[in-house]
C-alpha positions in Angstrom: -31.1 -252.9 -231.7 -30.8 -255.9 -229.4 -27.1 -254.2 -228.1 -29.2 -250.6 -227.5 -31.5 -252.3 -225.1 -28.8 -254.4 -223.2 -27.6 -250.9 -222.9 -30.9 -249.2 -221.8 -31.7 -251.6 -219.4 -28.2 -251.8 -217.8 -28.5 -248.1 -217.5 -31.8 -248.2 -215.6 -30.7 -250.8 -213.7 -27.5 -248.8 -212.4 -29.6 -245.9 -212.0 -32.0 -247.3 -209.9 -29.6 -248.9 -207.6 -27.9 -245.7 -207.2 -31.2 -243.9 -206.7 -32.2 -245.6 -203.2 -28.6 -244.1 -202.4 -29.4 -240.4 -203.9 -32.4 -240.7 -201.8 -30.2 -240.6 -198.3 -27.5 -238.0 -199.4 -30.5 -236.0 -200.8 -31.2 -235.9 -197.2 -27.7 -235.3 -195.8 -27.2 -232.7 -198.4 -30.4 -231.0 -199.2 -32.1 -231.0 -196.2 -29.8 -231.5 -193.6 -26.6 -229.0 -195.4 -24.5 -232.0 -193.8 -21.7 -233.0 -195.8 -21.7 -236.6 -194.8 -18.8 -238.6 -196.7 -19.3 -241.5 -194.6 -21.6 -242.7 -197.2 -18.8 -244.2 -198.8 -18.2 -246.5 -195.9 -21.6 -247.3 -195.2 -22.2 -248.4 -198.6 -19.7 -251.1 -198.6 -21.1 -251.5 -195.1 -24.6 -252.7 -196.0 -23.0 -255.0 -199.0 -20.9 -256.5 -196.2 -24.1 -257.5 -193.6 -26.0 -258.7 -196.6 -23.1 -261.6 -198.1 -22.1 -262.6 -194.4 -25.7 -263.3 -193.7 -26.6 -264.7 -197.2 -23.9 -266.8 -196.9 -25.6 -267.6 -193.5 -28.4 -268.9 -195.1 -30.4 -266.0 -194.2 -33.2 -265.1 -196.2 -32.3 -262.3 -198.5 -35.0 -260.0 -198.1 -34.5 -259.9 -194.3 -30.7 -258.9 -195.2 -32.5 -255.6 -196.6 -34.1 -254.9 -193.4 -31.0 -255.8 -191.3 -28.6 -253.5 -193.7 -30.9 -250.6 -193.4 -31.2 -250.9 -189.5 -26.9 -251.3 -189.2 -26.8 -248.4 -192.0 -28.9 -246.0 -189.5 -26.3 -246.9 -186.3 -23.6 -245.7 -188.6 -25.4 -243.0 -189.0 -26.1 -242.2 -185.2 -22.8 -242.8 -184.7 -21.3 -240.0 -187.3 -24.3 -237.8 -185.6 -23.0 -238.4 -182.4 -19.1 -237.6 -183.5 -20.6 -234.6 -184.4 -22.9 -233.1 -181.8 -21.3 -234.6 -178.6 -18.7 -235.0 -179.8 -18.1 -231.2 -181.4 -16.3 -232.1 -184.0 -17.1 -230.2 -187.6 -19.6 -231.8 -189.6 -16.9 -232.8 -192.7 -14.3 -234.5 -190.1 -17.0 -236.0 -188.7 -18.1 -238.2 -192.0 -14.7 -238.5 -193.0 -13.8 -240.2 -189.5 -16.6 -242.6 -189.8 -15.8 -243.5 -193.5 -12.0 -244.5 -192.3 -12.9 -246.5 -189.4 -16.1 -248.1 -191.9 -13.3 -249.2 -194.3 -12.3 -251.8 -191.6 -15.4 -252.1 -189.6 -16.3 -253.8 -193.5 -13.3 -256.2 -194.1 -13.9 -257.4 -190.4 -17.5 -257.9 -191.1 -16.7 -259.7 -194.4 -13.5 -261.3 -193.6 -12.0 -260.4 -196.8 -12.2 -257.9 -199.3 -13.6 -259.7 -202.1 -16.9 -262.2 -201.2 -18.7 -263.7 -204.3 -22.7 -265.2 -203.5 -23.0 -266.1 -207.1 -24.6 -269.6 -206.2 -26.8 -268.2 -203.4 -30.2 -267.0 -203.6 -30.9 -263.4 -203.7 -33.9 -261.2 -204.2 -33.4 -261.4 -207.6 -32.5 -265.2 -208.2 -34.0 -267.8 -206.0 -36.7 -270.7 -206.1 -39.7 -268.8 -205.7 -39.4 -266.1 -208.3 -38.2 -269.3 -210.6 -41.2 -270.6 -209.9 -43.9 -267.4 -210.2 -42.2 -265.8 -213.1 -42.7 -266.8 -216.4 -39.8 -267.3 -218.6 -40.4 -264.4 -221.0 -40.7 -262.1 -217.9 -37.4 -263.0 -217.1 -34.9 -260.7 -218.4 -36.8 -257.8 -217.0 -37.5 -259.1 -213.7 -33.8 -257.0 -212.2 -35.8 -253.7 -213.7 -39.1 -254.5 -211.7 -37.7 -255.9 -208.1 -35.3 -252.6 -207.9 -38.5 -250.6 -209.4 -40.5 -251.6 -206.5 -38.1 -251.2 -204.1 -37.3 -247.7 -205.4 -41.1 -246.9 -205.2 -41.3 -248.2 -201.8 -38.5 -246.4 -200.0 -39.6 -243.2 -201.8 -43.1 -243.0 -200.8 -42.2 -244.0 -197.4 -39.6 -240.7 -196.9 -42.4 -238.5 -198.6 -44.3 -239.8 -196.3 -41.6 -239.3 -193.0 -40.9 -236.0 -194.8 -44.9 -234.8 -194.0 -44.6 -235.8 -190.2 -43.7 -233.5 -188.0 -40.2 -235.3 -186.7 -39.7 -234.6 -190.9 -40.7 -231.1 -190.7 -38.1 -230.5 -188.0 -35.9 -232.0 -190.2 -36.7 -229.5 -192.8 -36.4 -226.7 -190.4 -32.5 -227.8 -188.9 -30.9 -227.3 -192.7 -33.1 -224.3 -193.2 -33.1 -222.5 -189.7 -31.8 -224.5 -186.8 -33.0 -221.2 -184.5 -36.7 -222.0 -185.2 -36.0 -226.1 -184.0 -34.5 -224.4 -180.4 -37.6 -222.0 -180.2 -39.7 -225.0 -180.3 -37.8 -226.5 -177.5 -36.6 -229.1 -180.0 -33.0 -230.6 -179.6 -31.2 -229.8 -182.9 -28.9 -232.1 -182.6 -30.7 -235.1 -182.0 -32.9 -233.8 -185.3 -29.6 -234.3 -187.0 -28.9 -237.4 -185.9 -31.9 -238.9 -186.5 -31.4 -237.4 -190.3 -28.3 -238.7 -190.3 -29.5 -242.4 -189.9 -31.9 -241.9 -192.2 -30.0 -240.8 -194.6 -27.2 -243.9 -194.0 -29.7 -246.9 -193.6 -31.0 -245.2 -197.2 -27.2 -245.8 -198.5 -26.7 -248.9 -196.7 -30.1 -250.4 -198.4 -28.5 -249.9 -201.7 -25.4 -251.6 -201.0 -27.5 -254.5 -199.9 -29.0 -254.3 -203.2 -26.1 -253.5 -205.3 -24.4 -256.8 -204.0 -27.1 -259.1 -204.3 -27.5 -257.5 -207.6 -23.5 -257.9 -208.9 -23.6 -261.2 -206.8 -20.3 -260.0 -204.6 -19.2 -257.8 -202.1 -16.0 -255.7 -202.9 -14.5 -253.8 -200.3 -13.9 -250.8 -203.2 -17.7 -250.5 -204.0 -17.9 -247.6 -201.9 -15.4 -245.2 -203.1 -16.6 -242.4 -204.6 -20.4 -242.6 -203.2 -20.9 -239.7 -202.3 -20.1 -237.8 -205.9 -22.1 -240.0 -207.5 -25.5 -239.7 -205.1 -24.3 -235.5 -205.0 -24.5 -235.8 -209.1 -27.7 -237.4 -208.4 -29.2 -235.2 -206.3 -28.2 -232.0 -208.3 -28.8 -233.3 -211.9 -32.3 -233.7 -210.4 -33.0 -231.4 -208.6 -31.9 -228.7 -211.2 -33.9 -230.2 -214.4 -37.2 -231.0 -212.8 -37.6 -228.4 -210.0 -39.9 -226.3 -212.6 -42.2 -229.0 -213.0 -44.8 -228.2 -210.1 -46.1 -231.8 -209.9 -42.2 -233.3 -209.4 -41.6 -233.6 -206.1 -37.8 -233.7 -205.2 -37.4 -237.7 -204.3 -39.0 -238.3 -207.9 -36.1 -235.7 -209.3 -33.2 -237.6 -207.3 -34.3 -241.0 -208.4 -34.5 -239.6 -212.5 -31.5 -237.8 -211.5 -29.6 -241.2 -210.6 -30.8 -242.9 -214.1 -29.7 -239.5 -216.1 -26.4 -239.6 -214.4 -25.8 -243.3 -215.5 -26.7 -242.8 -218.6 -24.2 -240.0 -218.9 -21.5 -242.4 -217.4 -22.4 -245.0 -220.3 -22.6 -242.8 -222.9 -18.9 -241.9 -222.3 -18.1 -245.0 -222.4 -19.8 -245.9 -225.5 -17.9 -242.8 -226.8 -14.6 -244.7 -226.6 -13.6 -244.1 -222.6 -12.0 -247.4 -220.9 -14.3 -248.9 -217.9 -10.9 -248.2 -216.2 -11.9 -245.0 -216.5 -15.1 -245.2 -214.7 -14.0 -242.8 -211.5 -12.5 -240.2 -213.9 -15.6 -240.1 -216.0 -17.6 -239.4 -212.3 -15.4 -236.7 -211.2 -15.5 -235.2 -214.5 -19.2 -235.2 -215.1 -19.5 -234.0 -211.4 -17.2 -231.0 -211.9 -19.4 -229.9 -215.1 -22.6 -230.6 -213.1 -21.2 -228.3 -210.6 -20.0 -225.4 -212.7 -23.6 -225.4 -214.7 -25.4 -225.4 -211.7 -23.7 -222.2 -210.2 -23.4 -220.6 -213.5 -27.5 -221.3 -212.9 -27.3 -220.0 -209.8 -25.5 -216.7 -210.6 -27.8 -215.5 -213.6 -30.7 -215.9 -211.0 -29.4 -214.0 -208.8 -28.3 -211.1 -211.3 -32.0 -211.3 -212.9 -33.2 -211.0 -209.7 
């Protein structure tokens, strides 16, 4: 019983790390019909800011703040590539995402930095202090819990403005942003580095939370926050009081839990990248088998 709930709780925890990630290529993807792999570099990116600076002996909440804001100029910048640039959206991430890859070890210095004896957000003096000693093995569940809830009711909230509405209204008719005398492309960026500082966030919080920063921690981001985002969106989107964040953020945990059930089925961890592309080819065929009988009932 006592194995199960190691197993439920890694699971959650996992899944909510990776939410705060779904949450930006939701955007990207979704919203935005940007197909922006330089989340894989920007990842890594926000892991890198926060260990330098920890190791700084800067505090390591302010790391999250920092990561999110350097998150949103990679963003700007793969924005940038892109509309002044004129280069087509997929080059575009996949340019950023090369030169991130050693934007990161420069940042880091190398490509493996442990901060197992610094304090983090979810080990340092203070919480030793406040949190009983019961409390403790759940206390990883509840700091990423409120940091999910935070960051999700602050892009509802963006999403009900009207710099969000324009948003909207660039992935679903960029013609209606240019009749408003709206810039479209400066809607886009500004998605864009919203989307990254959401991914860069969680790589702050994924290395505080392993206690390292690993230059390979970012490959294959993108698949797993696109799982995410379509495991969500397709299970809960009938439910009228879901809204779509809520979806990604279950859509995360259902994805993890998929992941560990494979490898409670007798996959190696080895395997990990294989199980992801697998699951995300299935996810993919479902959901346009989906798609299809829609349309032919329709």
């Amino acid at each position: 019983m006592d194995y199960l709930v190691s197993i439920g709780q890694g699971v959650l925890v996992e899944g909510l790390v990776y939410a705060i990630m779904a949450l930006g290529v939701y955007i990207t993807y979704k919203i935005l019909d940007f197909p922006d792999l330089s989340v894989d570099g920007t990842f890594p990116l926000g892991g890198a800011v926060t260990v330098v600076l920890i190791i700084a002996g800067v505090n390591p909440i302010l790391t999250l703040f920092i990561s999110f804001l350097i998150g949103a100029v990679a963003g700007i910048l793969t924005g940038l590539i892109h509309v002044k640039l004129k280069v087509r959206d997929l080059l575009s991430g996949i340019i950023m995402m090369t030169a991130l890859y050693s934007i990161n070890l420069r940042i880091a210095g190398k490509a493996n930095v442990p901060i197992f004896t610094k304090d983090t957000i979810f080990d340092n003096a203070f919480l030793d202090k406040v949190i009983p000693e019961g409390f403790q093995p759940y206390l990883v569940v509840v700091v990423l819990l409120v940091i999910v809830i935070i960051m999700k009711f602050l892009l509802d909230l963006y999403l009900k403005t009207k710099s969000g509405f324009l948003l909207r209204a660039v992935g679903d008719n960029d013609t209606l942003v240019t009749s408003l005398a709206k810039d479209k492309g400066t809607v886009k960026i500004i998605g864009l580095a919203i989307a990254n500082a959401f991914v860069a966030l969680a790589g702050s919080v994924y290395a505080q939370k392993s206690g390292f920063f690993e230059i390979s921690t970012g490959t294959g981001t993108i698949v797993i926050g696109l799982a995410s985002v379509i495991i969500g969106i397709n299970l809960f989107k009938r439910i009228p009081f879901f809204k779509a964040t809520t979806a990604v953020i279950f859509g995360s945990i259902i994805y993890k839990l998929c992941v560990a059930l494979a490898i409670w089925a007798g996959m190696a961890a080895s395997d990990l990248k294989l199980i992801a592309a697998v699951l995300f080819l299935i996810i993919l065929v479902v959901s346009n088998d989906r798609k299809r009988r829609v349309k032919s009932n329709d």
